[in-house]
C-alpha positions as CSV (number, residue, x, y, z in Angstrom):
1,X,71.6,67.4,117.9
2,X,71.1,64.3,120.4
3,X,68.7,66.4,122.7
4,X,66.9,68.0,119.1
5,X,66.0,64.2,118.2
6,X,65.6,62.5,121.5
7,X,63.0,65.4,122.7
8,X,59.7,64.2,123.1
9,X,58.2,67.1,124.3
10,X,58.3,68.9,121.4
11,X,56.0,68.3,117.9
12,X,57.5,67.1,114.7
13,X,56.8,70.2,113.6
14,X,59.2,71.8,115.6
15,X,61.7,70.0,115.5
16,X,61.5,70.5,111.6
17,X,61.6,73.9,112.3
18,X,64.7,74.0,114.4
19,X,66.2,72.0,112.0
20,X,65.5,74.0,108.9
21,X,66.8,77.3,110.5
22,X,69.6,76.0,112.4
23,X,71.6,72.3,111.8
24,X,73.9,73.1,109.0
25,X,73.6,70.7,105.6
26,X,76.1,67.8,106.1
27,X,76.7,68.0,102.3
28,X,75.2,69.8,99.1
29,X,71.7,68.8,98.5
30,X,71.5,66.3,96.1
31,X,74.7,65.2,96.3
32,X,74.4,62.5,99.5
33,X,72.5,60.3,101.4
34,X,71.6,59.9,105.1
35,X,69.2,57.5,106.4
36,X,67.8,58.2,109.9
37,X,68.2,61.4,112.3
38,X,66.9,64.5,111.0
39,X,65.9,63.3,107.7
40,X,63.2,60.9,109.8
41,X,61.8,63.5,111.3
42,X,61.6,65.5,108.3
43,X,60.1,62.5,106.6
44,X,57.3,62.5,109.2
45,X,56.5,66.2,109.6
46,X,56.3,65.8,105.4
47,X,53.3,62.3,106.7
48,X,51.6,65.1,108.5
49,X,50.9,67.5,106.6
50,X,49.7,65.3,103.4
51,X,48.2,63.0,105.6
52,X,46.4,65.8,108.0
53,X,47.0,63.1,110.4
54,X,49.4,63.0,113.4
55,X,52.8,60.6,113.1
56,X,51.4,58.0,115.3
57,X,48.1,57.9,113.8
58,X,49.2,58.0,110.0
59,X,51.8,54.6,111.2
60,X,49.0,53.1,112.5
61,X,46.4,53.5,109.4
62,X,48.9,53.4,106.9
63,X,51.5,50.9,108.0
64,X,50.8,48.7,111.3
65,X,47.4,47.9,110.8
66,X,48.1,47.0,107.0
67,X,50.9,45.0,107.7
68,X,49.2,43.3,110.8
69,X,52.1,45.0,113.0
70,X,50.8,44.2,116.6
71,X,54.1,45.7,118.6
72,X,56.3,48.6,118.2
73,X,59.1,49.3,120.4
C-alpha cells in the first residue's frame, strides 16, 4: 500500500485502477468510514473525470484560488 500511495510516477488513474482490482475492502461498503489513503485518491480520480481537469489543476480553479490559498505543502 505505502509505495501504491506515495508513487508519483504514476496517474491517479492508475492508481485507482490498482486499487479497484487489487487492495481488499477493509469492511462492507456502506458500513464504515476511512478518511485519507485510498479513498483520496479515489476522490480525486472521481475530480477528474467530472472536472475533465487534471488534480492539480481542478485544486487550483476550484479550491486555492477561491479560497486565496497562496502555499501548499
Amino acid at each position: 500500500s505505502g509505495t501504491l500511495l506515495g508513487n508519483r510516477f504514476i496517474t491517479n488513474d492508475q492508481a485507482v485502477q490498482q486499487i479497484a482490482c487489487c487492495v481488499p475492502l477493509a469492511a462492507p461498503p456502506g458500513t464504515d468510514f476511512r478518511y485519507g489513503g485510498y479513498g483520496m485518491h479515489t476522490m480525486g480520480r472521481v475530480a477528474e473525470v467530472l472536472s475533465g481537469l487534471q488534480f492539480d489543476a481542478f485544486f487550483d480553479q476550484a479550491i486555492s484560488q477561491p479560497l486565496g490559498l497562496t502555499t501548499i505543502t
